[in-house]
C-alpha positions in Angstrom: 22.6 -6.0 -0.5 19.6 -3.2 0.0 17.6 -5.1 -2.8 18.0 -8.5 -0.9 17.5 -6.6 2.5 13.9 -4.8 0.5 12.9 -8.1 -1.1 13.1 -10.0 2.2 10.9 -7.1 4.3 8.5 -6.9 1.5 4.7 -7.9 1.7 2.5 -8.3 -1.2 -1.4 -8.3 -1.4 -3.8 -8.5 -4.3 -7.1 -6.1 -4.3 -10.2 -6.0 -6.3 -12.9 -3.5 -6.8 -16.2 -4.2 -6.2 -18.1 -4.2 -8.9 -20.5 -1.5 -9.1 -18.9 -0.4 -6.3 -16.4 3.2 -6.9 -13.9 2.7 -4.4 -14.8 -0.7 -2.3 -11.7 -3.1 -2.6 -11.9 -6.5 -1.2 -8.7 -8.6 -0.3 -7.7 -11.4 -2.9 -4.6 -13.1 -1.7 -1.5 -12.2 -0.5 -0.1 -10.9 2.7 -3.3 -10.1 5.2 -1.2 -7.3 7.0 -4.0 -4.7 5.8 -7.9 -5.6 6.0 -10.0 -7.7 3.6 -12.1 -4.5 2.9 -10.2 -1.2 1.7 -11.6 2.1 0.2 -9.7 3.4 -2.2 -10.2 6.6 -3.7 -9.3 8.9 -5.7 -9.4 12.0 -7.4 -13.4 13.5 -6.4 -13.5 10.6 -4.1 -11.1 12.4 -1.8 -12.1 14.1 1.5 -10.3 17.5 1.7 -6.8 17.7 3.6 -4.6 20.1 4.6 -2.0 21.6 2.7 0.6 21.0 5.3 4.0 18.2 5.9 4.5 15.6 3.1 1.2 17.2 1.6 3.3 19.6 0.2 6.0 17.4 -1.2 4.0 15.3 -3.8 0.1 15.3 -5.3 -2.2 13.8 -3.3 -3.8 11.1 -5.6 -5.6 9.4 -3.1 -6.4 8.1 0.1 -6.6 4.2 1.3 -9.1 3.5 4.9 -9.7 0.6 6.2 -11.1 -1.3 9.2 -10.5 -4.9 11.0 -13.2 -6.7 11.9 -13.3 -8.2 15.0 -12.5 -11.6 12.7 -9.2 -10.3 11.3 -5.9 -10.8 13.1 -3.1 -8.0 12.8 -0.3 -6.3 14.1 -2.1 -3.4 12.8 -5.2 -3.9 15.2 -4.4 -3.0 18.6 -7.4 -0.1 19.6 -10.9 0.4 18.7 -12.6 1.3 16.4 -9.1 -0.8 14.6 -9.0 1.7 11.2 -6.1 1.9 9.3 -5.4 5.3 6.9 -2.9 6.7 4.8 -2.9 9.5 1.9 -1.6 8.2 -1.3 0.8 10.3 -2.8 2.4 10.4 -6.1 6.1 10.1 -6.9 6.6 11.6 -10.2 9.7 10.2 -10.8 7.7 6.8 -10.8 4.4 6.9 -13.1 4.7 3.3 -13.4 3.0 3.1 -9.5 0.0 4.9 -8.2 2.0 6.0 -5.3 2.9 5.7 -1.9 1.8 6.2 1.7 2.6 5.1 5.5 -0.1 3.9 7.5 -1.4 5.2 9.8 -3.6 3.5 13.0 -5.8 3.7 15.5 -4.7 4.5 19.0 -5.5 4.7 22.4 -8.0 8.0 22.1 -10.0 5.7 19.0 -8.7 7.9 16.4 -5.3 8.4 14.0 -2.8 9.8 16.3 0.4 9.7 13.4 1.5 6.5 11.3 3.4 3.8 12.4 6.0 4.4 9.6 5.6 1.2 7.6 5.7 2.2 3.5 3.0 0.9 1.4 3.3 1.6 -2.9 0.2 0.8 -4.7 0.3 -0.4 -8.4 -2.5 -1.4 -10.4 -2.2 -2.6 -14.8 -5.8 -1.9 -15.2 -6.6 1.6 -14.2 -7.4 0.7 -10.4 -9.7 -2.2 -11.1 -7.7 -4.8 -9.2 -4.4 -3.1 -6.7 -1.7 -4.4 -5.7 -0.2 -3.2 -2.3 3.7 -3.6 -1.8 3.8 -2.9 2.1 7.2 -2.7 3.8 7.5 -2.3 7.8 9.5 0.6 9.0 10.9 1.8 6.1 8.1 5.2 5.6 11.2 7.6 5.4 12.1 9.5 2.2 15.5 7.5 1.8 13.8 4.7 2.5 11.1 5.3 0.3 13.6 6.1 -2.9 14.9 3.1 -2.1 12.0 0.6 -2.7 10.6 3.1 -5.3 13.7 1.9 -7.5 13.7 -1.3 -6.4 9.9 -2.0 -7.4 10.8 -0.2 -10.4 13.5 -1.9 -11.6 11.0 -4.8 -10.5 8.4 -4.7 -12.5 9.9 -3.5 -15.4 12.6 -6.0 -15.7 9.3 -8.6 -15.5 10.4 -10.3 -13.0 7.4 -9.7 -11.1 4.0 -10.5 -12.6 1.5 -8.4 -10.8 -1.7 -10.7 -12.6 -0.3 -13.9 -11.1 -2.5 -16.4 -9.6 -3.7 -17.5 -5.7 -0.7 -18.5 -4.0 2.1 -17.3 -6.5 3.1 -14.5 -5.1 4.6 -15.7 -2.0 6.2 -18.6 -3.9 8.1 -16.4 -6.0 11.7 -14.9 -5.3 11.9 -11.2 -6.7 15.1 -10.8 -5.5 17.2 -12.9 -7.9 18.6 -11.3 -10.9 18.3 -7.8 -9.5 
């Protein structure tokens, strides 16, 4: 029942670095939930955070900004300067992903006042050339997060989901059956 229930609320899109480019990611296909232009980065790439919260909990590995254009529909753009933000932290337990984060948005003031709990997990095949972005509304809470972890785990590694698939595929395909 929690699978079906994760494999209905999921949303999948498809990034791709820039080439040339270190941590410009443009959108693909999939789900347009986040903006067509991400940065990505990671390791050096990072701006210094505090050590503080869920900081504390798992590595930082890095950090995912983004910004609508005034072109780009959302529920995720509702104030200026419309940036989206998240730190990306690692789940040990699960190597096979990148890791996770919960976005965060902009709000009335024009900055990040706090997230609106929605979970993304990034995964990536080819050492972060091309991402894909698992984004689930509402469920940013550690339960909720172990939850999908195992899901997408069991996921992927049953091959059920093919994370190179083509335009269009991925909302055409069911990940929920056989798990």
């Amino acid at each position: 029942m929690i699978n079906e229930f994760i494999s209905k609320s999921m949303l999948v899109t498809f990034y791709q670095r820039k080439e040339g480019k270190a941590s410009s990611y443009y959108w693909q296909h999939g789900s347009q939930i986040l903006p067509n232009r991400l940065s990505i980065s990671r390791g050096s790439e990072m701006t210094k955070v505090k050590r503080k919260g869920r900081n504390m909990l798992h590595p930082i590995v890095g950090q995912l900004l983004g910004r609508f254009t005034l072109k780009e529909e959302s529920p995720l753009k509702q104030h200026k300067p419309f940036n989206v933000r998240t730190q990306i932290w690692q789940v040990p337990l699960y190597p096979l992903f990148i890791g996770y984060g919960t976005i965060g948005i902009t709000g009335a003031s024009g900055r990040i006042e706090g997230d609106t709990g929605d979970l993304i997990v990034l995964y990536s095949t080819d050492r972060w050339e091309s991402i894909v972005i698992f984004y689930f509304a509402g469920m940013g809470n550690p339960y909720d997060m172990e939850q999908v972890m195992k899901y997408l785990q069991q996921l992927v590694e049953s091959g059920q989901y093919n994370v190179e698939q083509k335009k269009g595929d991925a909302s055409q395909q069911d990940p929920s059956s056989g798990l």
